[in-house]
Structures are given as C-alpha cells and as structure tokens.
SERO-4910 file (N, C-alpha, C, O; in steps of 0.05 Angstrom, whole numbers):
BEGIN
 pado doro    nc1    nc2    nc3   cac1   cac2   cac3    cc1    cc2    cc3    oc1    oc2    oc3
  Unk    A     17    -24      0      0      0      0     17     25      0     12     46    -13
  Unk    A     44     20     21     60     43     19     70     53    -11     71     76    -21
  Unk    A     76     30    -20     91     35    -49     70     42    -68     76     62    -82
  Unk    A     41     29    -74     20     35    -89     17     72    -80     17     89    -98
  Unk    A     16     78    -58      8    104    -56     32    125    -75     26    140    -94
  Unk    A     56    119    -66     76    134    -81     81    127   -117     90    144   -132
  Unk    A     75    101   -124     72    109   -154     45    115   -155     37     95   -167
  Unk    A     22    130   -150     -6    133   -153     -1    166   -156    -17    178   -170
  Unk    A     22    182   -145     35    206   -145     55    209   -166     63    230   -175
  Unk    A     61    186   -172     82    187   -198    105    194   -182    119    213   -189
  Unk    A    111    176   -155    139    180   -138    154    159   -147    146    138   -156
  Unk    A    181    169   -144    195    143   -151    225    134   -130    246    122   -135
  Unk    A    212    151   -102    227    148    -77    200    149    -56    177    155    -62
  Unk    A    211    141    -31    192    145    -16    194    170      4    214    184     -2
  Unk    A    180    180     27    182    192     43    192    193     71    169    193     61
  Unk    A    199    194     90    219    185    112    199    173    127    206    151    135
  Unk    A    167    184    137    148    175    148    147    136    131    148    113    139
  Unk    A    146    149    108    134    114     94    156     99     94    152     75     91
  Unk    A    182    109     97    204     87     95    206     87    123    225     71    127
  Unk    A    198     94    143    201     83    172    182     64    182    186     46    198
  Unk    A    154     74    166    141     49    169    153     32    161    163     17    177
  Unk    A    156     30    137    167     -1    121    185    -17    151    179    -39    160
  Unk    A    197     -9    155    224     -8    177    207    -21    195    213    -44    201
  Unk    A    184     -9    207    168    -23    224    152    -39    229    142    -46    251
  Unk    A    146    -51    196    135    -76    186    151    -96    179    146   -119    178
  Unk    A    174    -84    175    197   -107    170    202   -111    202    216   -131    204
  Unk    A    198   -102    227    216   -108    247    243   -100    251    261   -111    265
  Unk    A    244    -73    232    276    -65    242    277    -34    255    273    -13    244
  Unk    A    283    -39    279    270    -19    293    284     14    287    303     23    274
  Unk    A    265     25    302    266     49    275    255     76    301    236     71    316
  Unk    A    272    105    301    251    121    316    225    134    310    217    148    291
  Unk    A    212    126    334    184    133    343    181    166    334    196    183    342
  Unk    A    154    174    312    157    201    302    131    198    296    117    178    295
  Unk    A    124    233    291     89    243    289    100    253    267    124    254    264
  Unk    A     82    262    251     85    275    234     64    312    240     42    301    244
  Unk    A     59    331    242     53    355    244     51    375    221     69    385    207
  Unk    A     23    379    222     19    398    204     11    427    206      4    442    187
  Unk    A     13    433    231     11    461    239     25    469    264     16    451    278
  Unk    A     42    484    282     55    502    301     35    482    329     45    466    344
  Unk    A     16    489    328     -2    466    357      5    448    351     22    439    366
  Unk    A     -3    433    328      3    399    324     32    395    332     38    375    345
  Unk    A     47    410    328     76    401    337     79    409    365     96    396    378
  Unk    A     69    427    376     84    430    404     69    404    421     81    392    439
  Unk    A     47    397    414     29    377    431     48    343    419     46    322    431
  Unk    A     59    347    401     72    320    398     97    319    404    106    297    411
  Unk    A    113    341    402    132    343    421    135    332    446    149    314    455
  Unk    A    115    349    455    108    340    492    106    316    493    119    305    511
  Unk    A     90    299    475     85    279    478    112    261    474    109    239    484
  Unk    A    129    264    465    150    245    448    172    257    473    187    241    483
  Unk    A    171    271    477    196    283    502    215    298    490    224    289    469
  Unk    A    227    325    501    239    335    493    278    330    498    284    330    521
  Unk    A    296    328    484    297    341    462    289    333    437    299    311    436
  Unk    A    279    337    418    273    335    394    286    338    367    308    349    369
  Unk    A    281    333    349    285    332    319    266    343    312    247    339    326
  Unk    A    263    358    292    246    369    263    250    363    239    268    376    229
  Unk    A    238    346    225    250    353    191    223    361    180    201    357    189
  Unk    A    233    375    154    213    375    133    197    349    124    210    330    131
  Unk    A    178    342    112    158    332     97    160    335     70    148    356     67
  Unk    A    166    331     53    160    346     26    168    327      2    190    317      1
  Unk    A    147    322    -21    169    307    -45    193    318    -56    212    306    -65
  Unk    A    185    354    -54    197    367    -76    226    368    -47    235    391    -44
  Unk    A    234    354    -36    260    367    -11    258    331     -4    241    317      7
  Unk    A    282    325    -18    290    298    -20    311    298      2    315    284     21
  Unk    A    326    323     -8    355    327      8    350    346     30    346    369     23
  Unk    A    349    340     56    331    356     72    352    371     81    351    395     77
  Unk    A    369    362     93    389    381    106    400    403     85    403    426     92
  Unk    A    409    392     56    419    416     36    396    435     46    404    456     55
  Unk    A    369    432     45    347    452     46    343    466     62    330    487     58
  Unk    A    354    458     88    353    484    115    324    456    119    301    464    114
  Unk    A    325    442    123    298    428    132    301    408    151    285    390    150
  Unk    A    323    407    171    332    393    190    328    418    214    325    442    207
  Unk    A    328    412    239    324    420    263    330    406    286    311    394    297
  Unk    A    356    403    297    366    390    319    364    402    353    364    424    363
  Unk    A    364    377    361    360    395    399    339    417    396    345    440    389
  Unk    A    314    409    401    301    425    401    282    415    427    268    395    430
  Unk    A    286    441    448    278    441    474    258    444    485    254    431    505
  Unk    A    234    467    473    212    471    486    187    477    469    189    467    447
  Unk    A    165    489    473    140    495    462    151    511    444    145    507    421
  Unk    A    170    534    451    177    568    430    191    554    414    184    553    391
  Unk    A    214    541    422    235    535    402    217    508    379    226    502    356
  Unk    A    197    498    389    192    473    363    170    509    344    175    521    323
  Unk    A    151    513    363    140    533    339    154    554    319    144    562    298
  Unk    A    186    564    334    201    578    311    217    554    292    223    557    268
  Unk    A    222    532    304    243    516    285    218    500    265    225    485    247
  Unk    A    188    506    272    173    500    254    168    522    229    174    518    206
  Unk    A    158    543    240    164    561    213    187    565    198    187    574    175
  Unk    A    211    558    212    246    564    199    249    534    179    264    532    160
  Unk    A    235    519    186    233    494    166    218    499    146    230    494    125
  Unk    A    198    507    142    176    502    129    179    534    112    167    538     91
  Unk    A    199    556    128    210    578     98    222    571     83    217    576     60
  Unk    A    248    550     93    266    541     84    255    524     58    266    528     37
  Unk    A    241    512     59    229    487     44    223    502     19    233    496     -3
  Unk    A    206    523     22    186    546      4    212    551     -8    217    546    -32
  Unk    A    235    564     10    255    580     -8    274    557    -30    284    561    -51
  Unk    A    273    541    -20    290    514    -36    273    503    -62    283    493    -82
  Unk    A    246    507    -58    230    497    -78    207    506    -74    190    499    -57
  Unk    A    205    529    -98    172    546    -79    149    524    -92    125    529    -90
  Unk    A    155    507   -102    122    494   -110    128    473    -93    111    454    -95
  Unk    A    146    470    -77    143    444    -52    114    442    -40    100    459    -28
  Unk    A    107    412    -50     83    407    -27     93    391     -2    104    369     -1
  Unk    A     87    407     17     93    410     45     78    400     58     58    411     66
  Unk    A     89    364     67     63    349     75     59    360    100     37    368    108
  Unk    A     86    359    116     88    372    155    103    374    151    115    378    130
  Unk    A    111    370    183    148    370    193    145    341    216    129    336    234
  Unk    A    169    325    206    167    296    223    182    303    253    201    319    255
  Unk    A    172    288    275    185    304    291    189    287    308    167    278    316
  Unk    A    218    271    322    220    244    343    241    254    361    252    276    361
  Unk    A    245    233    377    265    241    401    295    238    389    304    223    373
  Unk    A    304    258    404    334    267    396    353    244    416    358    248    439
  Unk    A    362    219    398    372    195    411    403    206    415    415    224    404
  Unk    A    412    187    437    432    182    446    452    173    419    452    150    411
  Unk    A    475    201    404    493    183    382    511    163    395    514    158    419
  Unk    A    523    152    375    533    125    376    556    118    348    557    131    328
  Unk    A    569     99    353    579     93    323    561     84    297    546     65    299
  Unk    A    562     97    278    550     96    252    549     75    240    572     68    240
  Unk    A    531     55    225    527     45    205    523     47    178    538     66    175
  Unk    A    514     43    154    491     41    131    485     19    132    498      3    144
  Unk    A    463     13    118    456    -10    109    439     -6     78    416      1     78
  Unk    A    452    -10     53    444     -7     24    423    -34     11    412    -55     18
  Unk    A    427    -21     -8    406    -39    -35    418    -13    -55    414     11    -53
  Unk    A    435    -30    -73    443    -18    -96    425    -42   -124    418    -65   -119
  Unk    A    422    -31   -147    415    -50   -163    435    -48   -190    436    -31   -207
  Unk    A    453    -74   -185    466    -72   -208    458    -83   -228    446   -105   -225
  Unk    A    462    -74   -255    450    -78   -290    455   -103   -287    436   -114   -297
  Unk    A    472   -122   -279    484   -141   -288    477   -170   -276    474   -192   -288
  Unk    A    478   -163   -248    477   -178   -229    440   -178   -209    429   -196   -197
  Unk    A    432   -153   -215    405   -142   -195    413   -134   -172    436   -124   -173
  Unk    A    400   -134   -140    409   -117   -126    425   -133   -107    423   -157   -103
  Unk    A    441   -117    -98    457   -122    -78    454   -109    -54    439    -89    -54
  Unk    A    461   -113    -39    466   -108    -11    494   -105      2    513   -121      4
  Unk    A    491    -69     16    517    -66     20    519    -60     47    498    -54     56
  Unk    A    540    -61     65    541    -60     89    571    -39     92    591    -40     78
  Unk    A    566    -22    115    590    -14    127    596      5    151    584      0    172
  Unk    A    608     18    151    602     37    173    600     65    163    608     71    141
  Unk    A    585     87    186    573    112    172    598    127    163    622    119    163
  Unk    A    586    153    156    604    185    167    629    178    150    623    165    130
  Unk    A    658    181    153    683    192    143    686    154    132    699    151    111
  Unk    A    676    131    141    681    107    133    671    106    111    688     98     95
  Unk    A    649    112     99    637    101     75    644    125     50    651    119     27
  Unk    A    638    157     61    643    183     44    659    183     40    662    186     16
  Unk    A    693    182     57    721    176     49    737    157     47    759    163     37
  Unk    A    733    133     53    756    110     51    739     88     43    749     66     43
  Unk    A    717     91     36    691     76     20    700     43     28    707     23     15
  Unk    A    695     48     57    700     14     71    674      3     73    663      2     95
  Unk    A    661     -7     48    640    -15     51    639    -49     40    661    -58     32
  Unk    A    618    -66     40    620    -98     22    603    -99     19    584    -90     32
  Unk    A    602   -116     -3    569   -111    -21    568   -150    -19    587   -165    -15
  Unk    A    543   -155    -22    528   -185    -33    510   -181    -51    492   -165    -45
  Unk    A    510   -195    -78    488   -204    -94    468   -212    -72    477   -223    -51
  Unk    A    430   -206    -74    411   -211    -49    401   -227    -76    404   -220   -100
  Unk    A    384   -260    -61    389   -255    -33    420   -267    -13    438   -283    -20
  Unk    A    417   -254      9    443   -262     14    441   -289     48    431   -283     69
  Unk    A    449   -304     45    447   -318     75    464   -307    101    475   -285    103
  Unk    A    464   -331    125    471   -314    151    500   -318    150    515   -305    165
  Unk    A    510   -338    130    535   -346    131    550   -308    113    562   -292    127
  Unk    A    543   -303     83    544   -280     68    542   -258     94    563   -247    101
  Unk    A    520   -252    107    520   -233    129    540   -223    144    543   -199    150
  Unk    A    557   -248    151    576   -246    175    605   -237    164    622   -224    176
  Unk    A    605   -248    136    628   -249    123    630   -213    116    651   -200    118
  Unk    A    602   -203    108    602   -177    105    608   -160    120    619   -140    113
  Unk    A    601   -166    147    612   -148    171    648   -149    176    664   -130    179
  Unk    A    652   -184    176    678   -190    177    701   -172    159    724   -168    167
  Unk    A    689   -161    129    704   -159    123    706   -127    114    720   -120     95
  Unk    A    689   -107    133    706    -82    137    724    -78    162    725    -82    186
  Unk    A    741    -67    135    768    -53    169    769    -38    191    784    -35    210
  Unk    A    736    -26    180    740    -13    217    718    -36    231    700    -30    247
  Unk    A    720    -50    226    701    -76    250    712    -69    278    695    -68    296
  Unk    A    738    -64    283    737    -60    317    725    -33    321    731    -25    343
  Unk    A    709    -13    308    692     11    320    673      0    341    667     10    363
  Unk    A    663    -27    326    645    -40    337    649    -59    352    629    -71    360
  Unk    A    673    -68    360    686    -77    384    698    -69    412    712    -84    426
  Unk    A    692    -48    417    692    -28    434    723    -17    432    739    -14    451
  Unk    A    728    -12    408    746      6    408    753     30    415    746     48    400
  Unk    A    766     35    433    776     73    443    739     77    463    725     97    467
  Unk    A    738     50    469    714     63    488    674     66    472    652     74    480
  Unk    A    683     56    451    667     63    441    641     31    441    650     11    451
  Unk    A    614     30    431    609     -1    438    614    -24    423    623    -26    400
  Unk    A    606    -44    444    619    -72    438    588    -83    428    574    -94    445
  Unk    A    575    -79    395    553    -93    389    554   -109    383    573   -120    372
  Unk    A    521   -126    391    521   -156    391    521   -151    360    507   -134    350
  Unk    A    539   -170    344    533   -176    311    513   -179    303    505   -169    283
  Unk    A    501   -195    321    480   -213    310    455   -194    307    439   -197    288
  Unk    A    454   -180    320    438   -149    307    436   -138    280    416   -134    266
  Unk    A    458   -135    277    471   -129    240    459   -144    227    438   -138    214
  Unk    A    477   -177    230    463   -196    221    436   -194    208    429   -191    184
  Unk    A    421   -199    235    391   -206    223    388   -176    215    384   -181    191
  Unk    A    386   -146    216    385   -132    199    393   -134    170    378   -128    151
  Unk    A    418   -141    167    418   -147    133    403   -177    121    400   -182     97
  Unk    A    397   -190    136    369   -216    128    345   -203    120    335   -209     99
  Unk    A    335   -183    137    311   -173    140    312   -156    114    292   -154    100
  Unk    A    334   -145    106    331   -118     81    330   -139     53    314   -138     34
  Unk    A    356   -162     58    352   -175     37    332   -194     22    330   -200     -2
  Unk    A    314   -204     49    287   -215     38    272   -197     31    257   -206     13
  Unk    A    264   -161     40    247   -144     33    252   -143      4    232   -139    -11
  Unk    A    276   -145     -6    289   -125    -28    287   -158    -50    285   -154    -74
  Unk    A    287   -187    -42    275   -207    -66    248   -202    -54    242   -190    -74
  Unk    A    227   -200    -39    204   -201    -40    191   -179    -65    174   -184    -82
  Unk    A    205   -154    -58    194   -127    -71    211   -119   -104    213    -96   -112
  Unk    A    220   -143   -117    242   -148   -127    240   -130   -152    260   -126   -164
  Unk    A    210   -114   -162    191   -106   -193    206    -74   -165    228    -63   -167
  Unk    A    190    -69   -149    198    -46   -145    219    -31   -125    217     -8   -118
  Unk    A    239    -47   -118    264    -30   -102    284    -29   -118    294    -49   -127
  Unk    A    292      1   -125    318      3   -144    341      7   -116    361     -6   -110
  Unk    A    333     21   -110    348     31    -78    343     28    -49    319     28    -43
  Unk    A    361     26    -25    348     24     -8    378     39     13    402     34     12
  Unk    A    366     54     28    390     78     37    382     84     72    369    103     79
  Unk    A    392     61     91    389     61    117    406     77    133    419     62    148
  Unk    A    414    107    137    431    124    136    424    140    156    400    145    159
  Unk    A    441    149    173    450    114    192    437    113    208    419    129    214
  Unk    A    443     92    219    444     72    238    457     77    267    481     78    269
  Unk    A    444     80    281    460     86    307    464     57    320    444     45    327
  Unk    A    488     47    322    500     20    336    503     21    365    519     36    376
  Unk    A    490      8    374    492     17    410    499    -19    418    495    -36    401
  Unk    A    508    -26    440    514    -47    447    492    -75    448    495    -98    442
  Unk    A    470    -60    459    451    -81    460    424    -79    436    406    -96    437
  Unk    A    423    -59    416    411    -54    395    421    -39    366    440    -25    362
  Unk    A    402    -48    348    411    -23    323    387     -5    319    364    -14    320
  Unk    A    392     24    314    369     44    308    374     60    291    393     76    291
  Unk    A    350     54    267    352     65    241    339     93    247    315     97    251
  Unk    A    362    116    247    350    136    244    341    158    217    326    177    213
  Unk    A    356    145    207    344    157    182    331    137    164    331    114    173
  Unk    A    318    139    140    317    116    118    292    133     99    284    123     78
***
C-alpha cells in the first residue's frame, strides 16, 4: 500500500514517514515520530514524544533535507519547536517554492553512537545487492564498505561485517560499543528478503545511519 500510494503520485522514492514504516513492518526498529501539520500539532507532539527533539521537513519536492535548511536538531521547548517549525517550512518554500509541504516529522533526539549504513544498490548485471558498512568519514572517504548479490544468507551476512576494516569501532574500540553482531546480522536478512520479495519495485534502499549501540541497532534515518 506504501509503495502503491507513491507510484499513484508518480513518486519514484519514498518519504521518511513511509520508509520508517516499512522499517516497522519489516521489524527493524526504527525512531518513534508524528508527523505535524501546523505550530499546535507540533508542540502537543513534542510533549508527547519528550523533549529534546528533531524536526524535519515533509516534502516530495526536498528529498535532500538538510541541503534545504529542513533539518532542526536539539530542540527544547514549546517556543523553540513553533520557531524551528516556521524556519523549516521557509526554508522548504525558499529551496523549492512549488514544494508540497506534507508537515514537519518530529521524534526524540537519541543518544549518538557509532554509525552504520545499510544499502540496496541494483546492479544492471547482477540485480540488487546489498551493501554494508560503517557511517560518516568510513563510507564518504575510505569507502570501507562490502556488497552481496541478495538474496544473501547468515553465513554471506557475517562475512560482510567481517570484512570491513573498521570492524573493531564496533568492538569497543577507544571506548566506544561492543555490538552484539547478531543485530547487523539479522538486519541485513531482514533488508535482503524485503528487497527479493519487492524485487519489480526497489531500485534503492539507503538506511543512513544507523546508530549502533551495544545491545541494539536504530535506524534513524531511511
């Protein structure tokens, strides 16, 4: 239904609300978020969700939210969500004035951690793959990432983790946590059965990032 709604729009990505569902039908846990469409609606879901907060934009036409001024971090009280709601939603207008502006998504500002991704690339040759690695300066500069033809098994899984070089981030290196694998693991199972189940429609799939904490994984973006 998620995917029928966005080609019924003539989309051919989804929205952060519908790719978090997905996330939460697949069982890969994902943060808790409202979506808000007016200055009340957000301070009352705020409260509700606990402060500090996140804001993003809503929008098809604002893919790239942060280039757009459409991100809003640490955000503390009733005044500050109602100005960082209008400062989003100028931003949006000024980046793309025919933006339709569904809300602003708005969840708890989690505890960071060491970075993940978790991909779906589709190659011409092969179909999609599945790529694994770690976030931030690992994947944008020293592109320590490993890919599998999907689908991929638990044995493929392990081997993928095994074989980036920063694997001790995630061994509690310099203090940092010691995650159970097996988390990862069944996260790249879970993407690679979505991605042969949905096989006519996933070209891409962009889990960015991932906050790695010792006893869980949390997809905060996707």
């Amino acid at each position: 239904e998620i995917i029928d709604k966005a080609r019924s729009e003539n989309r051919t990505f989804l929205l952060e609300p519908e790719s978090k569902q997905i996330m939460k039908l697949l069982e890969i846990k994902t943060t808790n978020y409202q979506v808000a469409t007016d200055k009340s609606e957000a301070k009352v879901m705020a409260r509700k969700i606990g402060f500090p907060v996140v804001m993003k934009i809503v929008s098809p036409q604002v893919i790239h939210k942060t280039d757009a001024g459409g991100v809003k971090l640490n955000i503390n009280s009733d005044n500050e969500v109602a100005a960082a709601f209008d400062e989003i939603t100028r931003n949006a207008r000024n980046y793309n004035a025919k933006a339709d502006i569904r809300g602003v998504l708005i969840e708890k500002m989690v505890k960071p951690s060491t970075e993940i991704i978790i991909g779906v690339t589709r190659d011409p040759t092969f179909g999609p793959a599945i790529m694994f690695g770690l976030g931030g300066i690992f994947v944008e500069l020293l592109k320590d990432v490993s890919f599998r033809i999907a689908p991929i098994t638990q044995s493929d899984a392990k081997e993928m983790i095994n074989e980036i070089k920063a694997l001790p981030m995630l061994q509690g290196f310099r203090g940092g946590p010691n995650v159970n694998l097996k988390n990862i693991v069944e996260t790249l199972l879970k993407v690679s059965k979505f991605t042969i189940d949905y096989i006519d429609d996933i070209l891409e799939i962009d889990l960015n990032p991932i906050f790695a904490y010792d006893d869980h994984l949390l997809t905060v973006d996707a």
